[in-house]
N, C-alpha and C positions, 0 to 999 in steps of 0.2 A: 759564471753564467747567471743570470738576474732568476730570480722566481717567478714563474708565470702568476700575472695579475690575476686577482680573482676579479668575477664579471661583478658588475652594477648594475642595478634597476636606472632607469632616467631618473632622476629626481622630480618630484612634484611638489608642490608645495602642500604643508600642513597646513590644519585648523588656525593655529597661532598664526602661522606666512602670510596665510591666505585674508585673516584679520588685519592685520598691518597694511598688508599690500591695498585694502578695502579702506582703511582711515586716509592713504596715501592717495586714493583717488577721489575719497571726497574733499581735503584740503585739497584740490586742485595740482599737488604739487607732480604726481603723474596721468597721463591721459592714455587712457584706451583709445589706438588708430584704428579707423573703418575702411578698410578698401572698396567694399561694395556690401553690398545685402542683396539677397536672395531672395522671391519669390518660396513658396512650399513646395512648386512643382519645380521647380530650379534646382531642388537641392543637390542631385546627381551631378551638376555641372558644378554647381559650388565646390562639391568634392573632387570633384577632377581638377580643378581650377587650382585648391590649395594640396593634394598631390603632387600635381607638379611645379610647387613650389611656385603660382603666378601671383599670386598676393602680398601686399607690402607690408599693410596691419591685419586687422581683425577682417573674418567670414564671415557675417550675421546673415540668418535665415529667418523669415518670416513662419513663424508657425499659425500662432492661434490672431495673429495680427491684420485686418487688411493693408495696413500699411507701415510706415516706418513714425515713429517718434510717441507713440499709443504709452510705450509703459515710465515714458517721464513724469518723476513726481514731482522734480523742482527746476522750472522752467526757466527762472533766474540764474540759476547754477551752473543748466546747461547753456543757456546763452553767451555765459562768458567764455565758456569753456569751447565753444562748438568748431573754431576755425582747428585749433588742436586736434579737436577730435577726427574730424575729417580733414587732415591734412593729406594722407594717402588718400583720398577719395579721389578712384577713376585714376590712379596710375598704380599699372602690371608691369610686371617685367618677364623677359622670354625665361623660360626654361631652358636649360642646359641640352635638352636634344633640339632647338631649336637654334642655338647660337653657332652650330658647325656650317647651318645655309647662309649661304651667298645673298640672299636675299629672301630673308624672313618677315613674315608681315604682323605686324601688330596684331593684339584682339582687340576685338570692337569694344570698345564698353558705353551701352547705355546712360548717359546722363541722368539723374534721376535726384530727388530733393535732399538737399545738404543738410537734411536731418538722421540722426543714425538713432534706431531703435533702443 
């Protein structure tokens, strides 16, 4: 009979990872995906939204921002980069208690500027 596995934490990334993974996204050579961004009063639905698993990339919430694209410092950078970045911009996908109906309806999603905070 096998030994029963001992449990694991999730893994997160370290200090070091999380450096690397930061050099990775400034060469360009990975891109953080946007699904959408939130509003500050929105953020209860953001959290439902990525609860049940409807988002493809990144949840961004507007905090101290009225809008999206405020805390770019290099406007160059993100310009080349930006079709990447919102490439999931404005496509969800159903959750799993929603894929058992016969006919399930999509969620709306607001169109909103192909810039991501």
């Amino acid at each position: 009979m096998d030994e029963p596995q001992e449990h694991q934490e999730p893994h997160f990334a370290n200090y070091r990872e999380s450096w690397e993974a930061d050099k990775l996204i400034d060469k360009g050579l990975i891109h953080p995906t946007v699904s959408k961004v939130y509003t500050l009063e929105n953020t209860g639905q953001a959290a439902l939204d990525v609860h049940h698993n409807l988002h493809q990339g990144k949840v961004g919430v507007l905090c101290l921002a009225p809008e999206e694209g405020l805390g770019v410092r290099d406007e160059d950078k993100r310009a080349k980069h930006i079709d990447k970045i919102n490439r999931f911009r404005g496509i969800w996908r159903l959750s799993k208690k929603f894929t058992h109906r016969a006919r399930a309806r999509p969620l709306e999603v607001v169109p909103g500027p192909h810039v991501a905070g």
